[in-house]
C-alpha positions in Angstrom: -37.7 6.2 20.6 -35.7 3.7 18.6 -32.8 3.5 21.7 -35.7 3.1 23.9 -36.7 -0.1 21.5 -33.2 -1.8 21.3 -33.7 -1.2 24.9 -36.5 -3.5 24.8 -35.1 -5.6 22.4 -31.7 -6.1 24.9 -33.9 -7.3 27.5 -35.5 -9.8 25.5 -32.3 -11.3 24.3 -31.2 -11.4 27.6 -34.5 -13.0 28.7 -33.9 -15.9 25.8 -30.0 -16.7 26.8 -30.4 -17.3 30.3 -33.5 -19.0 29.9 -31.5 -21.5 27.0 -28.4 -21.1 29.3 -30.4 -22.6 32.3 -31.8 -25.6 30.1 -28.3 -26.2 29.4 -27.3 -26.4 32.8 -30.2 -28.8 33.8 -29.0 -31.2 30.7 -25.6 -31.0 32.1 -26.2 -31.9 35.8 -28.5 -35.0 34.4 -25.9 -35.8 32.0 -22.8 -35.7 34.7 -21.5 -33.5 31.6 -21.5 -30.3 29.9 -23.9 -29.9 27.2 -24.3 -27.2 24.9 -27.8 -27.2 22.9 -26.5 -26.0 19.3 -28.3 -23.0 18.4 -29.7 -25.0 15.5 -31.1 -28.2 17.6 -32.8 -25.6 19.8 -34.9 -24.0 16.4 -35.5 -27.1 14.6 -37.2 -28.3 18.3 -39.3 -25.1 18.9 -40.3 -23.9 15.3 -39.3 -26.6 12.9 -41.3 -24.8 10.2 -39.5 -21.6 10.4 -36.2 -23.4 10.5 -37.4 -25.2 6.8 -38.2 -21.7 5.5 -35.0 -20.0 6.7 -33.0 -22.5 5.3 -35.2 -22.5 2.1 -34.7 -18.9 1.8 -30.7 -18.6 2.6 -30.3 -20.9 -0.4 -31.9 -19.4 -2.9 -31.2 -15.7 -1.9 -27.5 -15.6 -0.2 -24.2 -17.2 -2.0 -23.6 -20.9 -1.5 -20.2 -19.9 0.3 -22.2 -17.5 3.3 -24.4 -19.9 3.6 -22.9 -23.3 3.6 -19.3 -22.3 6.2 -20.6 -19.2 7.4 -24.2 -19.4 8.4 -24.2 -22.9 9.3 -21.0 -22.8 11.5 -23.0 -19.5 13.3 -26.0 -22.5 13.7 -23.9 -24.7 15.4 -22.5 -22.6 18.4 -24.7 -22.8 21.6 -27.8 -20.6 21.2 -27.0 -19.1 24.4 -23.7 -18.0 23.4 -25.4 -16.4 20.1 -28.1 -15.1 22.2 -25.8 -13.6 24.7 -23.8 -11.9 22.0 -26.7 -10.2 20.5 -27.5 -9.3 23.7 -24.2 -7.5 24.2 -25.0 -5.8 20.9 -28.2 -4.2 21.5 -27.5 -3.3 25.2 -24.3 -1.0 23.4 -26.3 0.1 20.6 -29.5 1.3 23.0 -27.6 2.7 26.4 -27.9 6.2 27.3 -25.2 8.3 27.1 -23.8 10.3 30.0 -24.8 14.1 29.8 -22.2 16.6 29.7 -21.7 17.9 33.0 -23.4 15.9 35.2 -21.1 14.3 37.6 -22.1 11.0 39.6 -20.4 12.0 42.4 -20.6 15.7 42.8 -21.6 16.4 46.4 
């Protein structure tokens, strides 16, 4: 049941990164350039308000020093990248494993 969720949960990661890696691509052929949408720019443009009480909540319940280098330089990578990667993470953590005995090939 729960592999069956980060299952679920892969595919909708997936979903998000291509969708914010294709809006990328579009700004970058309009541009003549490569753009990147920082993970951050992309939240504070769809959900503003939950952005405000993130960022209210990392200060007042994590250490200045994981929020202020750590969190914020994580914000500032291109959401697809972040997006990908937690993609990556939940596809491992959810696959199936291969049953003892049971040979792909076998004839």
């Amino acid at each position: 049941m729960f592999k069956a969720l980060l299952r679920l949960l892969s595919m909708v990661l997936l979903a998000v990164a291509v969708i914010m890696a294709v809006v990328d691509a579009t700004r970058s052929i309009a541009a003549g350039a490569p753009v990147m949408t920082p993970l951050r720019s992309a939240w504070m443009a769809v959900s503003p308000q939950s952005y405000a009480g993130f960022e209210a909540w990392a200060g007042e319940n994590l250490p200045a020093l994981v929020w202020d280098p750590a969190l914020l330089w994580l914000l500032s990578l291109p959401g697809f990248a972040i997006f990908a990667a937690l993609w990556l993470l939940a596809a491992l953590a959810g696959r199936r494993r291969a049953r003892p005995g049971a040979d792909l090939y076998a004839a």
